[in-house]
N, C-alpha and C positions, 0 to 999 in steps of 0.2 A: 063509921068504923074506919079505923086509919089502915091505907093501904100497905101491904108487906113489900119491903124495898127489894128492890128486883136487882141481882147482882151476876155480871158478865163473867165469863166462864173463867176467865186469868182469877177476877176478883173471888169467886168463889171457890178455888183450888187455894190461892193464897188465905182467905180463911182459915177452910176446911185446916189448913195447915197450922194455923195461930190458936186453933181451939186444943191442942194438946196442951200446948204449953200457956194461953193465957185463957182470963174467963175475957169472952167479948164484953156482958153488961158492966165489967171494972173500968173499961176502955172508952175514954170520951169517942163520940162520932167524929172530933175534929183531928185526934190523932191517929183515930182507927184507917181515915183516909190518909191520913199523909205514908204510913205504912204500906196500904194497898199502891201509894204512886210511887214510894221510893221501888219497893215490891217490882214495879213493872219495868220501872228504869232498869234492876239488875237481869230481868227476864230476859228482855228486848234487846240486850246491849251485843255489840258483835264481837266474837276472839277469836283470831286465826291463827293464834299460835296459843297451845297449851301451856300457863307459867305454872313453875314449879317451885315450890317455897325453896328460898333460899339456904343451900347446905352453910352448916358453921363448922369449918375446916379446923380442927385441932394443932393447936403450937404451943410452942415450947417458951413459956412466957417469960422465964428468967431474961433467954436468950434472945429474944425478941427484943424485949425494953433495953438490955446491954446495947445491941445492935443502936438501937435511935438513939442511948444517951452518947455516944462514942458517936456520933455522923460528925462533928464539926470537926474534934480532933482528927477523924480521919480523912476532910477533906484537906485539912493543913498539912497534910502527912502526902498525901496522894495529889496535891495538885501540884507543886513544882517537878516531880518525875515524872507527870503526863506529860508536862507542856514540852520537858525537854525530851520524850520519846516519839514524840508529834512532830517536832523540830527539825529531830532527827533523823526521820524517816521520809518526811516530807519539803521541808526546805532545800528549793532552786540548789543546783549545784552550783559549784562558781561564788553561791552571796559572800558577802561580807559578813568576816563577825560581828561587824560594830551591826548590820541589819538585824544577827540572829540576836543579839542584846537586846535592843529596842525590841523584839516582836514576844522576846521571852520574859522582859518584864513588864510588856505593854497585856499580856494578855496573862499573867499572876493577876496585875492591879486590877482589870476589869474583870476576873472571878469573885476576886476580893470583893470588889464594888457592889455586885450582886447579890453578892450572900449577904453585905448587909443589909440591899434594902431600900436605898435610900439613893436621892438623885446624885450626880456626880461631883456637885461642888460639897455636899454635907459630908459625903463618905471619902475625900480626900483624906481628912483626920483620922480617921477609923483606918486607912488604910497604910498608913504612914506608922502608923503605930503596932499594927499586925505585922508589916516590915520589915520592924527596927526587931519584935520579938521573935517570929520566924522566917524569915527570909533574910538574912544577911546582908546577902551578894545580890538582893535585886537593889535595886535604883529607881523611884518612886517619879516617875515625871509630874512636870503641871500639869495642871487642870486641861491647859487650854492644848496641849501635845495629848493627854488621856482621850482630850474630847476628838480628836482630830482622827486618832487609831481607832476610836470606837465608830467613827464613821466610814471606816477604810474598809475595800469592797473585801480586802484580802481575807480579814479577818473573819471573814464567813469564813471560808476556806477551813482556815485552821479549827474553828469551833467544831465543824463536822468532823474534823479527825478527830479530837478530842472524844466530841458523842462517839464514837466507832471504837479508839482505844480503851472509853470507861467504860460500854459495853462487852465488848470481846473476851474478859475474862468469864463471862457468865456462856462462852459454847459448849462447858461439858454437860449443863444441864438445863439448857434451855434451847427447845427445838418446833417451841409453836408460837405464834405472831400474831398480832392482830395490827391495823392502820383505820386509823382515824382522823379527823378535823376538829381540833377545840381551837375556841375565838380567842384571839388578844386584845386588849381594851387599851389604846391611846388617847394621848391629852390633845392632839389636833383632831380639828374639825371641816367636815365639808358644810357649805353651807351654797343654798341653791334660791333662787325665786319661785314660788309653789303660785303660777295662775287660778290654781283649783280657790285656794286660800286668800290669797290676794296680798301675801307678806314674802318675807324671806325666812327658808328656812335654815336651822340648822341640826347637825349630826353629827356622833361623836363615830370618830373614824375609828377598823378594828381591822387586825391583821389575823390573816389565819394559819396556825401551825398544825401541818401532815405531820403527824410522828405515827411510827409503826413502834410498837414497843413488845417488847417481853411478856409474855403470859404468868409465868411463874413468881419472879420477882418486880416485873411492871419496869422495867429498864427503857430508857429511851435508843433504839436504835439507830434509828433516821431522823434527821427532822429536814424540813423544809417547810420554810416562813413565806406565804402569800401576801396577795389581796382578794383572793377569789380563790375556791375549793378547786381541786384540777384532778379528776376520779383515774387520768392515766399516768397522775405519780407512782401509782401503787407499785406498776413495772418499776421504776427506777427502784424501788424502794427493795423489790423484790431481787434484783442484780446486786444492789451493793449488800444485803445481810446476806448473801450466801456467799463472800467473799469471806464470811466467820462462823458462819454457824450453819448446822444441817436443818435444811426444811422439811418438817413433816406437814405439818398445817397451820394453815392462815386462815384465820376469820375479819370479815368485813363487813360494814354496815350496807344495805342494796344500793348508796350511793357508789359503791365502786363495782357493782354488778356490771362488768365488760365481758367478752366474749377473747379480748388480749389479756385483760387482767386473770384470768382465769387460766387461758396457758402458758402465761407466763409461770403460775407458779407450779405448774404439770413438770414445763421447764426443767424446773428446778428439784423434779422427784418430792412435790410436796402433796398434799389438797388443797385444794381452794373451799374454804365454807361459806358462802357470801349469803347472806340474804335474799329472798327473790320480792319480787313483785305479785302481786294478785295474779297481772295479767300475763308473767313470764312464762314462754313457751320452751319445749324443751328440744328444738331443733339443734344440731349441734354445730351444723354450716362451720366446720372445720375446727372446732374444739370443743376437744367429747370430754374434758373438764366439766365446761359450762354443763353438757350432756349429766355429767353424772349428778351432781350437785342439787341441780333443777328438779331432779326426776326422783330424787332421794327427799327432799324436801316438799317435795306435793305428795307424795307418801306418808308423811311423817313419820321419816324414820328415826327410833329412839338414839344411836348412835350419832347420828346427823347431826338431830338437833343440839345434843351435849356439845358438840363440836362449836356450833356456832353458837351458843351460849356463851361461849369461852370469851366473846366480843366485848361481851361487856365489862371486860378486864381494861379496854382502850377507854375506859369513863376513869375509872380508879386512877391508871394513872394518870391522867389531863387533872384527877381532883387531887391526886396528892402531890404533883409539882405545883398547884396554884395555889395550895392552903400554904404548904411551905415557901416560894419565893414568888407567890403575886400571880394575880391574874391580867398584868397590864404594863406595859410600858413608860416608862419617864422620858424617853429619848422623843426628841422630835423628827430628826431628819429621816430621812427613808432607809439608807445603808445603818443608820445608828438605832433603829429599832429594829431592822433586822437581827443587827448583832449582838444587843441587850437579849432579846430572847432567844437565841440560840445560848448565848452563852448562862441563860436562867436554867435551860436545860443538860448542859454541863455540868452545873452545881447540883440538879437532882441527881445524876449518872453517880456522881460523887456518894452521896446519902445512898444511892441503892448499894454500892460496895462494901457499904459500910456493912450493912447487913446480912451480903454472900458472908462476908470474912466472918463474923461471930455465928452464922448460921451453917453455913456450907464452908469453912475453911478454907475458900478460895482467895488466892494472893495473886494480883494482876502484874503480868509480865512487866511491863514498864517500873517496876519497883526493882527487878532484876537485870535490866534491860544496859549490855553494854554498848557504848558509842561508838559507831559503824565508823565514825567521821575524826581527822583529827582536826587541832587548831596549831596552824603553822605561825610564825613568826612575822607572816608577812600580813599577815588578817585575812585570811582567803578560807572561808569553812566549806571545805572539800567534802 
């Protein structure tokens, strides 16, 4: 007589469970098992945070599609009054004109460049030709003068004002943040000797961009270009957007869970939502930030959690600057990939404008903006 199979208490609950809905003798033995082990896999599996199916937030589609089909037209429309309200506000007292020339059309042509796409000798032509049809009065240098500004430290400088000016029209309705780390992918390589292996190896090198951006519209506020993630930018980050915008709250991934990062943004009359750790204790050893945060999130509290939910809004935008202008570098030198990607995220700042303006009717000052500065006879831009 054939023995009755003897089945463990998981395997017999997950039956007892499949006999409403299936007949067991329809059910091969060899699938009947893979059932009971995927079955235990989902039993056994560990979750420390409750996910919650993802809300689909209602818009106004007309206006939405208007907004993206108008991005290009309205960075050609809004990049030559940033650069000269950036110029304006920020260029050395005393320079020369002929400096403010060169940096005002050095930094059109590497917008340009970027939007198209392409390495720096291809997008000469492309760029000569957008130019001649909207830019008049710039002046198109060579290649080898392009290439030379694109490796110039200065030009960081100016990009972050740019990011700071294309964001800043968005403070009347954006008052929550988040900061992140997504990778930039370059064409130089390290290569090392690997004992383990007994060869040489090699790797493709990758820069990393902190940008804290917008919640609502995904704007880039800050950026800073790495080699290595650094969890106490987030202060830096947190000083310069409250030099535009009011902080209520910031969210961050537990790589920036500090005990300064957190008052820093107390600081600034905001909250901090950060992530915690398993093992995070809820001492507050002088920032009762960290205190509140901690002690709300081992709770799980439903308010809390929606807050730092919000984070995942710092994925959207690293995905929707990299689908639109790349996820990588062409530039080789160190200062010239710093400033390719900065200035890639310029051009997205530009595309989110695009969109307050058909959505929220917002028109950034720099479109209005008169010059504080004159231009004397002598070439001295005062």
């Amino acid at each position: 007589m054939k023995e009755k199979k003897k089945y463990s208490k998981l395997e017999a609950e997950i039956l007892s469970t499949l006999k409403g809905n299936f007949n067991l003798k329809d059910i091969p033995k060899a699938q009947n098992n893979v059932w009971i082990a995927y079955a235990k896999g989902v039993k056994t599996k560990k979750k420390y945070y409750s996910y919650r199916k993802r809300e689909r937030y209602p818009r106004d589609e007309p206006t939405y599609t208007k907004g993206q089909e108008e991005e290009f037209p309205t960075f050609l429309k809004y990049l030559e009054p940033a650069v000269n309200y950036v110029l304006d506000k920020y260029l050395p007292a005393g320079s020369s004109y002929e400096c403010y020339l060169k940096l005002h059309d050095n930094l059109i042509c590497l917008c340009l460049k970027k939007n198209y796409g392409k390495s720096l000798r291809r997008s000469i032509g492309f760029v000569r030709v957008m130019v001649s049809l909207f830019f008049p009065d710039v002046k198109v240098p060579c290649f080898k003068t392009l290439n030379n500004y694109q490796n110039n430290p200065n030009i960081s400088y100016y990009a972050d004002k740019i990011i700071e000016a294309t964001s800043a029209p968005l403070s009347t309705i954006e008052t929550r943040f988040t900061t992140d780390g997504t990778g930039e992918a370059t064409f130089s390589y390290s290569t090392w000797y690997s004992i383990k292996v007994g060869k040489e190896c090699k790797r493709r090198d990758h820069k990393i961009a902190e940008v804290t951006s917008t919640i609502l519209l995904n704007a880039a506020v800050v950026v800073n270009v790495l080699d290595h993630e650094d969890k106490n930018l987030m202060q830096n980050h947190v000083e310069i957007t409250s030099h535009n915008f009011t902080i209520k709250d910031w969210s961050a991934d537990n790589f920036y869970l500090t005990r300064d990062n957190c008052t820093s943004v107390r600081n600034k009359n905001g909250k901090a939502h950060i992530r915690i750790r398993k093992d995070n204790i809820t001492n507050a050893k002088g920032s009762w930030e960290w205190k509140r945060t901690v002690t709300l999130q081992k709770q799980k509290n439903e308010e809390e959690l929606d807050e730092l939910n919000l984070r995942q809004n710092a994925e959207s935008t690293n995905s929707a600057k990299k689908r639109k202008f790349g996820s990588y570098t062409l530039a080789i030198n160190e200062w010239s990939q710093v400033n390719d990607i900065k200035i890639s995220w310029c051009c997205y700042n530009f595309s989110v404008l695009s969109r307050a303006y058909f959505e929220y009717g917002i028109v950034p000052e720099f479109l209005t903006h008169k010059f504080s500065r004159c231009f004397f006879r002598l070439g001295v831009y005062t």
